[in-house]
N, C-alpha and C positions, 0 to 999 in steps of 0.2 A: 630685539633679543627674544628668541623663547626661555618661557621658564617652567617653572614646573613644580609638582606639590612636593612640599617634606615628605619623603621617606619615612623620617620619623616622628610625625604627629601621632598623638597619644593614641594608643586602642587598647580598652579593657579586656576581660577575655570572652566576653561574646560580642565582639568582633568589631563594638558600636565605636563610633567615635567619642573623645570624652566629653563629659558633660560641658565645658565651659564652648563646644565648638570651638577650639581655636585651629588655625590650619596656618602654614607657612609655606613659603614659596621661596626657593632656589633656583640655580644654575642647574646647566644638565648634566651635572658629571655627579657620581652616588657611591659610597664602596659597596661591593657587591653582598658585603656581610652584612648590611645594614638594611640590604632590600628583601633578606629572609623575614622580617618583620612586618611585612608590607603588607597589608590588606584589602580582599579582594569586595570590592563593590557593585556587586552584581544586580545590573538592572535589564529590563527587557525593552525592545527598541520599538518608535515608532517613525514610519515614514516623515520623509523634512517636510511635503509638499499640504499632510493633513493640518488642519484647524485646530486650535490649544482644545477647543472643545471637545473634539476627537480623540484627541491623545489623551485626555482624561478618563474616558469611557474604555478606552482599548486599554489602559495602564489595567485599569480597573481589573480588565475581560483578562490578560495577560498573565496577571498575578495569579491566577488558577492552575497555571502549567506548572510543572518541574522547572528548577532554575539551573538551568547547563552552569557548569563551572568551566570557568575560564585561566585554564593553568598556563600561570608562570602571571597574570595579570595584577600590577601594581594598583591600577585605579581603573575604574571605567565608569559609564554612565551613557542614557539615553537623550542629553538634553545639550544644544550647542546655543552658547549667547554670541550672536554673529555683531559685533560693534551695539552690544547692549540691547538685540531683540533675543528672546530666547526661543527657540526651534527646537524641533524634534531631529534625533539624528545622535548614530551610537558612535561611539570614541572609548580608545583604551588605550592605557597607558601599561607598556613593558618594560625590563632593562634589557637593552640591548650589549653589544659589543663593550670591553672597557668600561661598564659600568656606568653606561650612559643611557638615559630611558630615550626609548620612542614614541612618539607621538603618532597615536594609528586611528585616523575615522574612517569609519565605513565606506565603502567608495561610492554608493548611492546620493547618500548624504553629501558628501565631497563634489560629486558632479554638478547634486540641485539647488545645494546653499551656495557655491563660488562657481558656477557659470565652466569649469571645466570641463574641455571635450578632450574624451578617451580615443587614445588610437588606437588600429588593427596591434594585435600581438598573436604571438603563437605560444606564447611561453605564460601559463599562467603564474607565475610568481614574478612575473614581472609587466608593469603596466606604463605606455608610455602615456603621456597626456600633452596637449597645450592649453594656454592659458596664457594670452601677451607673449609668447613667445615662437621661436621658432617649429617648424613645421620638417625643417628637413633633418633638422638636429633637437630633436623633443629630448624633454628632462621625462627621464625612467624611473617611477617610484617601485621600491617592494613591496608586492602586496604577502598576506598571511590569512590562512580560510581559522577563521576561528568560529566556533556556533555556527549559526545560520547566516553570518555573511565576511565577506569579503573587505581585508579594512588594509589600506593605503599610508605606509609611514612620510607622513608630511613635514617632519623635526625641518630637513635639509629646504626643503621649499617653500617652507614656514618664515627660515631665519633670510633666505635670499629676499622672499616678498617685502620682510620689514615687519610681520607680523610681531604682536604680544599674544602669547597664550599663557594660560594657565589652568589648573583645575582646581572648583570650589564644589567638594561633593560630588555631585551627579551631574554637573553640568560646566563645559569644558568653555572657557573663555575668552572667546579671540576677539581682537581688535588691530584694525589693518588699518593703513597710514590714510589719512586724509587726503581727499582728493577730490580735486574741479573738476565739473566738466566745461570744456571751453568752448566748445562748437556744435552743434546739431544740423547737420545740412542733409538734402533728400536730390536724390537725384532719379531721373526716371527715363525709359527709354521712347522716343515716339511711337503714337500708336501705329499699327498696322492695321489692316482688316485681315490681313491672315492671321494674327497671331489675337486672336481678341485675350488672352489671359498676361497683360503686361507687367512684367516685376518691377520692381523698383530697389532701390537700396539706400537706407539713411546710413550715414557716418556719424560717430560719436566720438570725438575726442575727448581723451581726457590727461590728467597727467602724470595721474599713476593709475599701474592694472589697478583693477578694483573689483567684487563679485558682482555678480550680476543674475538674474532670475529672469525669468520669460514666464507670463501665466495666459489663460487663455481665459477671458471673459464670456456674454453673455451676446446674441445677436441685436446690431442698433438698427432699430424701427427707423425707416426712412420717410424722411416729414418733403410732402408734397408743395412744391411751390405754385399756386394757382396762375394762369396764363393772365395777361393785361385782357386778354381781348375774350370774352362772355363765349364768344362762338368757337373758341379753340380748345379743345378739351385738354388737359393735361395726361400725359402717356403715361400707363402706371407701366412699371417694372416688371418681366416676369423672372427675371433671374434672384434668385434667394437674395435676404440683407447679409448686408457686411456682418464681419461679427470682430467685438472688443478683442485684442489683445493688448497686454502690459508687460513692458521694457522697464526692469525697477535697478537701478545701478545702487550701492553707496558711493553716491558723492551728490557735492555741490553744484548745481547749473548755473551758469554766471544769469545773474537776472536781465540780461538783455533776452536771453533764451527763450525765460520763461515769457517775457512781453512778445517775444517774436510768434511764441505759437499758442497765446492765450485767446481763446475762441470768440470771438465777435460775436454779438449780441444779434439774432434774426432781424434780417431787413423789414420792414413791415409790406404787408402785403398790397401790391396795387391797386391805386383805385378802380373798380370795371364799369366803365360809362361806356352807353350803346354805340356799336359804331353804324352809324348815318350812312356812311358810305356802303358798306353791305346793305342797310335795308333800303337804300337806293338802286342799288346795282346785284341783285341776287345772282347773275348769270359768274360771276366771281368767282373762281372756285377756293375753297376752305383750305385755309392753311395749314399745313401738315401740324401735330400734335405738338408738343417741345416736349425731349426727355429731360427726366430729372436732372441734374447738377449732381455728378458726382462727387462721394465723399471725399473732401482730405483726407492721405494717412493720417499726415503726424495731428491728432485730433487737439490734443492738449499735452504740455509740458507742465510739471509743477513739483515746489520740496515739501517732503512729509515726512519730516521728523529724519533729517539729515540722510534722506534719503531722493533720486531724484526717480519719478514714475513717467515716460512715455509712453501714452495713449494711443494705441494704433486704430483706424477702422479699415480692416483689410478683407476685400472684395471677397466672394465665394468664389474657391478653386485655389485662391492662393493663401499660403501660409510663410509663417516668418522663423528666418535661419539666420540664427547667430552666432558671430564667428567673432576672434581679436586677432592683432596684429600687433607689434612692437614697433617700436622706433618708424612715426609715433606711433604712442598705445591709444590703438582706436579701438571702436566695438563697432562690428558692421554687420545690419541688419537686412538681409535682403528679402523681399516679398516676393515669392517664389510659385511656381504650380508643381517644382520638384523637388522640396524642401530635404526631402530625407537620405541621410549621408550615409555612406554603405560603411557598415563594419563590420569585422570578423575577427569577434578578439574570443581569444582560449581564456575562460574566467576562470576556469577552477578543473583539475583533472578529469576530463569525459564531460567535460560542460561548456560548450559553446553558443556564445552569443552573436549572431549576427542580422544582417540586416538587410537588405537590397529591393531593387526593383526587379519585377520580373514583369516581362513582356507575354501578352495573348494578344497575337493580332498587332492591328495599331495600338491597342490600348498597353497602360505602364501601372501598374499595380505596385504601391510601398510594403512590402513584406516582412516584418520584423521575427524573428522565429530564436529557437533554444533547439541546438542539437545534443542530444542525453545519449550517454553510453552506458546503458543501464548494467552493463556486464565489469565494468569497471569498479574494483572494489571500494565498498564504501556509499555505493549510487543506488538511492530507492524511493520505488515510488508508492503514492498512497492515496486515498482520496481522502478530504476535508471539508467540512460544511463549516456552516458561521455558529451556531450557538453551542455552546458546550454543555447546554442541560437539554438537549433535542434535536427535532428537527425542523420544528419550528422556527423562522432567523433568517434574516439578509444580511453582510455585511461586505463592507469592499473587501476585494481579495489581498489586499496589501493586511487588513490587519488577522483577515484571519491565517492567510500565511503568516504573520509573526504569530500570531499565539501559537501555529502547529512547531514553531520554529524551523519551516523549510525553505528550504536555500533559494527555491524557484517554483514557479505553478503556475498555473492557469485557471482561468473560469471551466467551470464546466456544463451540466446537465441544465436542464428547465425547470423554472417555477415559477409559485402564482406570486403575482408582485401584488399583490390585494391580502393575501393570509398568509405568503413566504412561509408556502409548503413546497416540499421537491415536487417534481411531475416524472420522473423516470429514477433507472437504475443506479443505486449507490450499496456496494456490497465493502466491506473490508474486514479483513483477517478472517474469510470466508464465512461470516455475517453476513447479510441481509440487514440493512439499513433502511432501504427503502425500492418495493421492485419496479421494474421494468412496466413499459405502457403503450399499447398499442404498435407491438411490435416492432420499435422504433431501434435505431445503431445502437451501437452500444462495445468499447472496448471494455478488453478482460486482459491482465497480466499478472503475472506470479515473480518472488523474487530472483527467479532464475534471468528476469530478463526477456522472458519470451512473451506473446502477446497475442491478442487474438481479437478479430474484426468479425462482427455479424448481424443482424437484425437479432433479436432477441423477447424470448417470451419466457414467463416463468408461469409455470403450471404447478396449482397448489389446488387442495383437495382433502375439506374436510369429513371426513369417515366419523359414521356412528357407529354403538354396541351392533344395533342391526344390519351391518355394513351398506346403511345411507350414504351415499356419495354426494355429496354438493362442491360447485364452483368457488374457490376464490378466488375472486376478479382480481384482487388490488392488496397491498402489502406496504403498508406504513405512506399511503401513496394520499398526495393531493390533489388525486385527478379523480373526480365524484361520477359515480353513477350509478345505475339499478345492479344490486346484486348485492353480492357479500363482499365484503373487507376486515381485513385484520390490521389490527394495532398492536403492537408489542411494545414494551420497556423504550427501546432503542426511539419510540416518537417523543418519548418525553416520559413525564409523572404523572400526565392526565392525558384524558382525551375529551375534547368538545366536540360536538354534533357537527358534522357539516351541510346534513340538509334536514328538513322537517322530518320528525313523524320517524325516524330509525328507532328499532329495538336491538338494544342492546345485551349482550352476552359476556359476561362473564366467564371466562376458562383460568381453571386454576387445578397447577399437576394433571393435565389432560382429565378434567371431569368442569361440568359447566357450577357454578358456585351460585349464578344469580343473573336474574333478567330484566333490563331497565330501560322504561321509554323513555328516548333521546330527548323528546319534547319537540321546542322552538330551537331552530339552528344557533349553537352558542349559549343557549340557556342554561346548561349543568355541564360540569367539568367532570365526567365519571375519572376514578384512577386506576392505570393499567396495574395489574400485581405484576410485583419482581418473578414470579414464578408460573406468570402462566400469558395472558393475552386479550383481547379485546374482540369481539366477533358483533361486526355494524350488519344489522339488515336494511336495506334501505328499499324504499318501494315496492316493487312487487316480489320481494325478496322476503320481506316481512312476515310473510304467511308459512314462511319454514320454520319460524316464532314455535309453531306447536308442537315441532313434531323432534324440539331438542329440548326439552324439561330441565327443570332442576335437578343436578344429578347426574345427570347423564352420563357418559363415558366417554369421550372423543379424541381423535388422533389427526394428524395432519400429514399429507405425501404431500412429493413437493418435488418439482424436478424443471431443469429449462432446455429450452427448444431454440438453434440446438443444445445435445448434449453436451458438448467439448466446452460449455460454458462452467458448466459444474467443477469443472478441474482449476477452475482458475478461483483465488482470494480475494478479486479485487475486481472489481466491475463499477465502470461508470459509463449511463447511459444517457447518449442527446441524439443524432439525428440529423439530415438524414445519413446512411450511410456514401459514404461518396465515393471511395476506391477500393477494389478488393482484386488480387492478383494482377497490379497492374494496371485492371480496366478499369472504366467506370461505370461505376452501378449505380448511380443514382435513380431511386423512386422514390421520389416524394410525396407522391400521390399516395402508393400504396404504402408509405409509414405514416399518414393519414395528417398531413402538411397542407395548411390550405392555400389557395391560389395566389391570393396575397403575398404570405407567407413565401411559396416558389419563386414569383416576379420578383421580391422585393431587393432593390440593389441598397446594401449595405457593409457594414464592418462584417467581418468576420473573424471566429477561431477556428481553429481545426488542431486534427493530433495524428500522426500517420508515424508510421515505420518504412524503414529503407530497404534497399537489396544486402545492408551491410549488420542490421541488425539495429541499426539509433534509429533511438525514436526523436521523434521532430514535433514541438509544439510552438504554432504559428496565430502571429497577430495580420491579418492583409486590412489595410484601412482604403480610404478613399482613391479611385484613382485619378491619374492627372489631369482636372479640367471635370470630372463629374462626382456619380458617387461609387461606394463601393460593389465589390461582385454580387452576381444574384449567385445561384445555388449552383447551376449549370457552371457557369463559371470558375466558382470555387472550384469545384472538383477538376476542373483541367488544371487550375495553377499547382492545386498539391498534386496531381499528374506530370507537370512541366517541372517539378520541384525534387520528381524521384522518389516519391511516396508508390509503396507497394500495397500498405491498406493503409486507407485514411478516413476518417469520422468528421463531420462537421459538428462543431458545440457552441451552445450557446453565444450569440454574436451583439451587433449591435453597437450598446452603451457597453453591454454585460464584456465586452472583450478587454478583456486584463492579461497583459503578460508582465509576470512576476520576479525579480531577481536581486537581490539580496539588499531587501531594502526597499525597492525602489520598480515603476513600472517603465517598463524598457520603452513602451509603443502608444500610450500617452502620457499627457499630463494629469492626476492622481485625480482632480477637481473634475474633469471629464465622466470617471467613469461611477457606474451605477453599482448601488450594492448588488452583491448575486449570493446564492445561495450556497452552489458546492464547486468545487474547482479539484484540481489533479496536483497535488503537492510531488515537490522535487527532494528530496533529505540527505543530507550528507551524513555517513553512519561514521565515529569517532575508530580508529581503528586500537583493537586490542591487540594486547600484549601478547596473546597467543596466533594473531594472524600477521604474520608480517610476506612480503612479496620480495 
């Protein structure tokens, strides 16, 4: 049975609950007069897949925003207790139809707490899923875009599954029926020599559906078994180690299970006594090397806390896809080199999520991407860094997308993972935040939707009373070198040294207030004034020290190259550029990318526009059987993809795609903090604009 909180538990009139905490729990059925009472519990959400430790710090970081209200919501909250662990993950409670509330989580949460895979739709107010059941006749839940995400009425699939829910405060309570698992079997196909990358598949029976999680571990070090014989050397491995992945169900494994795949204890090593016979007979020839002893998957089975955890070690190239079935309800787990399931669901009006492979060549590239209609009312985009008192900050893009509260985003620009400073262009609401560097890509767009692809420079120039003309190299920027640089408010409330020996300026109302050596790098925090700016000399920069006194008078011109960038509010710059009308312009070279850097086959993001006007922001990860595109590469797939200009951004670890809640293109524990990224917003539609 679901149940659900009293409508009418006490609330004083600033809005708290009453002192004695008491709370009560019913049935779903409420009069509707009695839900005008109801009050709204407004919290801010954090990803299901971060650490309590995490959620703590982001709760923290989050509480600084404005608190969206949530009209017509009876309860809600950020915290789900899944059969008594308590998770991150947002839930609200409405009245529905006939005076009967709904039960709505996030659909992020929903996917990554209970093992749910979402189907293609076209309709975003309506999402199909499975979960234990059928495939050709899925259960359709309603969804509803409220804030920044997307939340799925579960009441109906809740009361079929067997579920108890309820809510205590901020954190929504479910517990789902007990369940064995009864069997654990592994099957696998014979090798080939054509096919060296062999899948395999375990089955899981159990005997009720049950959630289930997949997480991705850390690579296992492969321990060398030495040869009997002194003169055979043992063959080391060139191909990468396996790496951990964890299968975690609730349920019970029958304990024959856990004996069946409990890991034996290292045979000891053999004795190595001379062999006689070789140094009798040298004409012999030496017997081929012995390869390693390849890993078991199923490493170890075991229960932790009424939970049951398979231990995968799955070889380099392949990864693990998991799927259910009904009648029986199994989970099956295949070991794949093509793991990634294609999908094209409509998540929200002008917002498409899909998925697929795309071919270059023989090669098959996993492509996870968000098509935006940015012309579609209500649809805007923005740029967003991690710290909210700078620009100083690394943070994964999932929480700093919840603190901007945007529906979707991506990584973006460069920076130093050593002082998580930016390295290129972040402008918004036609600010300058931080410029441009080495005339590197760099998109620009305004709220009308339009958008604009170039290399990009910004030319700045300090003028004195005697119309002295000097360089500014660099603009709130982390990228150090000889000359002048400026700091403004927007880096923070100070500024520290970043290399030896800088004299420092003072500008305050265009006149210089004060001049101060920098010192030792980090030695003194100088602070920028609200009203004026910071002016670093650094090296042989320094010796323009004289000829700008106390006092002085000074003004700033300022213009980018090209021009057509000025027109635009919003500028976020990475590199290199990779498509512009169509073709590819890749130079990498000349946006000053080093060699490494060009070769290197990795993760990538990118962010392109179409022949239609959507812009398109894409995750491409490993491809089948190696690793991911080098640079040349990228740029043909967003070529092959129908990108008319397209920018490569920060890739890697740093590649995050973001969508309400949750990251579409890995698992949360994968990726690395980054710096700034391209937020996606859903704008509440007013009373005065309706279509």
């Amino acid at each position: 049975m679901v149940k659900m909180p009293n409508c009418c538990q006490s609330v004083i009139s600033d809005g708290s609950v009453n002192a004695k905490g008491e709370r009560k729990f019913f049935q779903a059925t409420v009069s509707p007069i009695l839900l005008t009472v109801l009050c709204l519990i407004t919290t801010y959400p954090i990803n299901a897949q971060e650490s309590l430790k995490t959620t703590k710090s982001t709760l923290k970081l989050i509480s600084q925003s404005p608190v969206p209200s949530l009209t017509g919501a009876a309860f809600s909250g950020n915290q789900i207790s899944l059969n008594g662990r308590t998770l991150p993950g947002t839930w609200l409670q409405q009245p529905g139809k006939s005076g009967q509330m709904t039960i709505n989580i996030s659909d992020g949460a929903f996917r990554q707490l209970i093992g749910v895979n979402f189907l293609n739709s076209s309709n975003s107010a309506k999402q199909p899923i499975q979960w234990f059941s059928s495939l050709t006749q899925p259960l359709v839940l309603a969804t509803k875009l409220v804030g920044a995400y997307r939340y799925l009425d579960i009441a109906n699939f809740a009361q079929t599954s067997g579920w108890q829910i309820q809510a205590n405060g901020n954190t929504l309570l479910i517990s789902t029926p007990k369940t064995q698992i009864t069997n654990i079997v592994q099957s696998q196909e014979p090798p080939e020599a054509s096919a060296p990358l062999q899948q395999a598949r375990i089955l899981v029976d159990l005997d009720h559906p049950t959630p289930w999680q997949v997480a991705q571990g850390s690579a296992i070090a492969k321990l060398q078994t030495p040869s009997s014989d002194p003169d055979t050397p043992t063959l080391k491995s060139t191909v990468p180690p396996n790496r951990e992945w964890t299968v975690t169900l609730d349920g019970i494994a029958d304990p024959v299970l856990i004996q069946r795949y409990t890991p034996q204890p290292p045979a000891a090593p053999p004795t190595l006594l001379p062999n006689l016979l070789k140094q009798l007979s040298p004409a012999i020839p030496p017997t081929q090397p012995i390869p390693p002893a390849p890993e078991p998957l199923i490493q170890k089975v075991e229960v932790v806390k009424n939970q049951t955890i398979i231990s995968l070690s799955v070889p380099f190239g392949l990864l693990p896809q998991v799927s259910t079935v009904p009648n029986p309800n199994r989970l099956i787990i295949d070991i794949r080199p093509d793991p990634l399931e294609e999908r094209d669901i409509t998540w929200a009006p002008g917002l498409r999520w899909r998925q697929h492979y795309v071919n270059l060549g023989t090669e098959r590239f996993p492509v996870v991407w968000l098509e935006v209609n940015p012309r579609k009312f209500g649809l805007t985009l923005k740029p967003m860094w991690a710290s909210p008192d700078g620009l100083a900050g690394t943070a994964r893009l999932i929480q700093t997308a919840q603190r901007y509260l945007a529906v979707a985003g991506i990584n973006g620009g460069y920076f130093n993972r050593n002082n998580r400073l930016p390295l290129g262009a972040i402008r918004r609401d036609s600010q300058w935040l931080s410029g441009p560097i080495l005339n590197r890509g760099a998109i620009a767009w305004n709220d009308s939707g339009q958008f604009y692809f170039n290399r990009l420079t910004l030319e700045e120039t300090l003028i004195t009373a005697n119309d002295q003309r000097l360089p500014i190299l660099f603009l709130n920027s982390g990228y150090v070198q000889s000359g002048i640089a400026r700091y403004t408010p927007a880096w923070g409330s100070t500024y520290t040294p970043l290399t030896d020996n800088e004299i420092i300026l003072v500008v305050q109302k265009d006149q210089i207030t004060n001049q101060l050596p920098g010192g030792k790098v980090g030695a003194i925090a100088v602070p920028i004034p609200q009203d004026g700016y910071l002016l670093t000399l650094r090296a042989n920069a320094a010796s323009a020290a004289s000829g700008l006194p106390i006092g002085s008078a000074v003004s700033i011109s300022s213009a980018t190259t090209p021009a057509d960038f000025s027109r635009y509010p919003y500028i976020i710059g990475a590199g290199p550029l990779l498509v512009q009308n169509r073709q590819i312009v890749l130079d990498a070279k000349g946006e000053k990318f080093s060699n490494a850097f060009i070769a290197e086959k990795a993760i990538r993001s990118g962010i392109c526009t179409t022949t239609t006007g959507t812009l398109i922001i894409t995750a491409t990860h490993n491809r089948i059987g190696g690793y991911g595109p080098n640079l040349a590469e990228h740029a043909q797939l967003m070529q092959l993809m129908g990108c008319v200009d397209a920018l490569n951004l920060d890739g890697g670890s740093s590649t995050s795609l973001y969508l309400g809640g949750q990251l579409l293109d890995r698992l949360p524990s994968t990726a690395a903090r980054v710096h700034n990224g391209i937020g996606i917003f859903l704008q509440p539609r007013s009373s005065g604009n309706r279509e």
